[in-house]
N, C-alpha and C positions, 0 to 999 in steps of 0.2 A: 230329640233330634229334629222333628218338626218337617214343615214340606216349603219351598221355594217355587215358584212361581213366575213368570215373566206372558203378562197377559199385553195385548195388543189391544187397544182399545177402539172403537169403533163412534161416530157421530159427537168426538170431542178435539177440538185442539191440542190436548195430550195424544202422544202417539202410542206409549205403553205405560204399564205400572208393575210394577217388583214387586210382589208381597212376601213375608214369610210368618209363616203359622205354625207356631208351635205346638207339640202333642197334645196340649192343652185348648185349643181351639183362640188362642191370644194371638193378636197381631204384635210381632216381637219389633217389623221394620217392613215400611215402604216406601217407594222413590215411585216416583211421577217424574217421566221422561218426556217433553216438550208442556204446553199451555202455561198458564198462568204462574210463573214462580210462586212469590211470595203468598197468593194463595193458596198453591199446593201444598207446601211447605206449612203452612198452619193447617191444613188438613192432618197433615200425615201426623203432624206433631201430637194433636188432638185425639186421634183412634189406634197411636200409638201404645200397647199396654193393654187395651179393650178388646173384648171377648168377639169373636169374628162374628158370631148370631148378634150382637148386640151393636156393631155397627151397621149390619145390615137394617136390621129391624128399624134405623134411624137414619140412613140415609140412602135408601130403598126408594127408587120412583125419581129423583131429586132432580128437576129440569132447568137448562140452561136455555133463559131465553126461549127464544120459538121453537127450541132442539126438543129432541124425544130423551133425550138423555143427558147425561152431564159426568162433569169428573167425579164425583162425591156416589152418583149411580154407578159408571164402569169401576167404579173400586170396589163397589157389591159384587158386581162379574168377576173380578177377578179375585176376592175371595172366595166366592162359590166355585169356581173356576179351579184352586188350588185344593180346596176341599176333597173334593171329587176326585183326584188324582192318589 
C-alpha cells in the first residue's frame, strides 16, 4: 500500500515535492512542483526505484549555491517527512 506525501519545501525555487513510498522503504514516484524542470525531472528519474535510506544517505546536505539547502536536500525532507507519518 505504501504512504504519499505532499511536502512543501522550504529555501528552494521548488515550491513542493510528491513522494510515494512503498511498504518497502522504495521510492515508487516523485514530482517536484516549480524550480528547475529538466533538472528535476532527471533527479526524480534517477532515485526513482531506490531505497528512501539510500537516497538520503546520497543526497543528504546537498547545496544550492550560497543556499543552506537545495532540491536534492528538501527531497531528503520530504522522505523523512513521509516516513514518519
Amino acid at each position: 500500500m505504501g504512504k504519499r506525501f505532499n511536502y512543501k519545501t522550504q529555501g528552494t525555487c521548488s515550491q513542493f515535492i510528491e513522494v510515494e513510498i512503498d511498504d518497502d522503504g522504495i521510492l515508487r514516484d516523485v514530482v517536484f512542483i516549480g524550480g528547475c524542470n529538466g533538472n528535476l525531472q532527471g533527479i526524480s528519474s534517477l532515485v526513482r526505484g531506490m531505497k528512501a535510506d539510500d537516497i538520503i544517505k546520497k543526497l543528504d546536505g546537498i547545496r544550492c549555491g550560497y543556499k543552506s539547502t537545495s532540491c536534492p536536500d528538501q527531497l531528503c525532507r520530504a522522505i523523512e517527512s513521509c516516513m514518519k507519518q
